[in-house]
C-alpha angles and dihedrals in degrees: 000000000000125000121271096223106045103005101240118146122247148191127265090240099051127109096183135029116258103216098043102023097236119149114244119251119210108147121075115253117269134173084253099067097027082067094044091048086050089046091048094041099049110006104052119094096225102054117111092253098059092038091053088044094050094049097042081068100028104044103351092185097059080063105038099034085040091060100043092055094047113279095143113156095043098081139012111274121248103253096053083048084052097050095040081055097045088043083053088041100051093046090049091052079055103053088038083060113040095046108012111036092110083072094064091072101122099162092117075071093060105033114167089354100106105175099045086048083051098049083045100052090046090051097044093054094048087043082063100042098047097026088131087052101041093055087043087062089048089074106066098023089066090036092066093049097051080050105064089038093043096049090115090060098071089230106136117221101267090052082057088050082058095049090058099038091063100034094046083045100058087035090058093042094063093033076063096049099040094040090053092046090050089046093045096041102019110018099168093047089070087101097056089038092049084054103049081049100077100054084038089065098048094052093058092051088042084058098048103037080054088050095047091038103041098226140174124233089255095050096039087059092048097047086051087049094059091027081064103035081054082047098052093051101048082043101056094047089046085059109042082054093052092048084052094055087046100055085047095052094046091239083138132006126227084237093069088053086064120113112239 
């Protein structure tokens, strides 16, 4: 019998191969063991997902540095995290859609104020539309950030890609998870909960860039002042360019822009 995986031949008595590393199958797939594979692959304590999950909250930088410096069968990598938390995102924007699209109403924010109501309601549908792009772009956008903050630290830009794959990642995975849970429990509460979400997050970064970097609390304040002052500025041109492609698309009019 060969393996299945790299086709190599292998011995009666083997259970795993003993080039790749890949279990041998010899039973026909049931429900039963389907379940049981499922239950082992995501549900065990000790499989690579929960364990990454755990420690990006527990110790961050045993993930992220490990990593970095070649731990590579530990945890899962960070691409394959990415792609786990834009396959959960993506899943979550449909079911918003398609049964809760009524709660992202947010024009008591923007009473009497026409144009701003206008530019929102363009860039949240797009925010929608686009959302696994968009987080895609969030990368490297804050990569480059953490960069230019971090330059003292010796990590090159593509360690602090690493560094935001796994930690948006995580962060999207439990947006998923919370947002479902308000929308299924407190529906009317999303606003309040889409709000609490932003200095969430950057609690969360502020807690792992200390742990990476080893920072002190000084040092930590001032590197999130300059981390936000670098923010502000990419932002606002991002967004003056995005108007701009607005106004050429027709998305909004400058008519509209006018005070009544």
């Amino acid at each position: 019998m060969n393996c299945k995986n790299c086709n190599i031949e292998l011995q009666k008595q083997d259970d795993y191969c003993r080039s790749c590393g890949g279990r041998v199958i010899r039973n026909r797939l049931t429900l039963k063991n389907l379940f049981e594979h499922l239950s082992e692959t995501f549900f065990n304590y000790d499989n690579k997902l929960l364990r990454t999950i755990t420690n990006l909250l527990r110790k961050p930088e045993d993930v992220i540095v490990g990593y970095i410096n070649g731990v590579r069968k530990k945890y899962v990598n960070p691409i394959s995290f990415f792609g786990l938390a834009i396959t959960l995102s993506g899943l979550s924007v449909f079911i918003l859609k398609k049964f809760y699209l009524q709660y992202l109403d947010y024009s008591q924010l923007f009473e009497g104020v026409e144009a701003s109501q206008q530019i929102f309601d363009a860039t949240s549908s797009n925010a929608l539309e686009y959302n696994s792009l968009i987080y895609s772009f969030i990368v490297p956008f804050f990569a480059i950030i953490s960069w230019v903050v971090f330059l003292d630290k010796k990590f090159n830009f593509t360690e602090h890609v690493i560094i935001y794959l796994y930690s948006m990642s995580l962060m999207s995975i439990f947006s998923v998870l919370l947002s479902q849970t308000v929308l299924l429990l407190v529906p009317d509460q999303f606003l309040l909960y889409s709000i609490l979400t932003w200095p969430l997050m950057f609690i969360y970064h502020a807690y792992i860039l200390k742990r990476i970097f080893k920072l002190s609390i000084g040092s930590l304040i001032l590197k999130s002042f300059i981390f936000f002052a670098l923010f502000f500025v990419l932002y606002m041109g991002l967004s003056i360019l995005a108007f701009l492609i607005m106004l050429a698309t027709g998305t909004i009019d400058l008519e509209s822009l006018k005070p009544k």
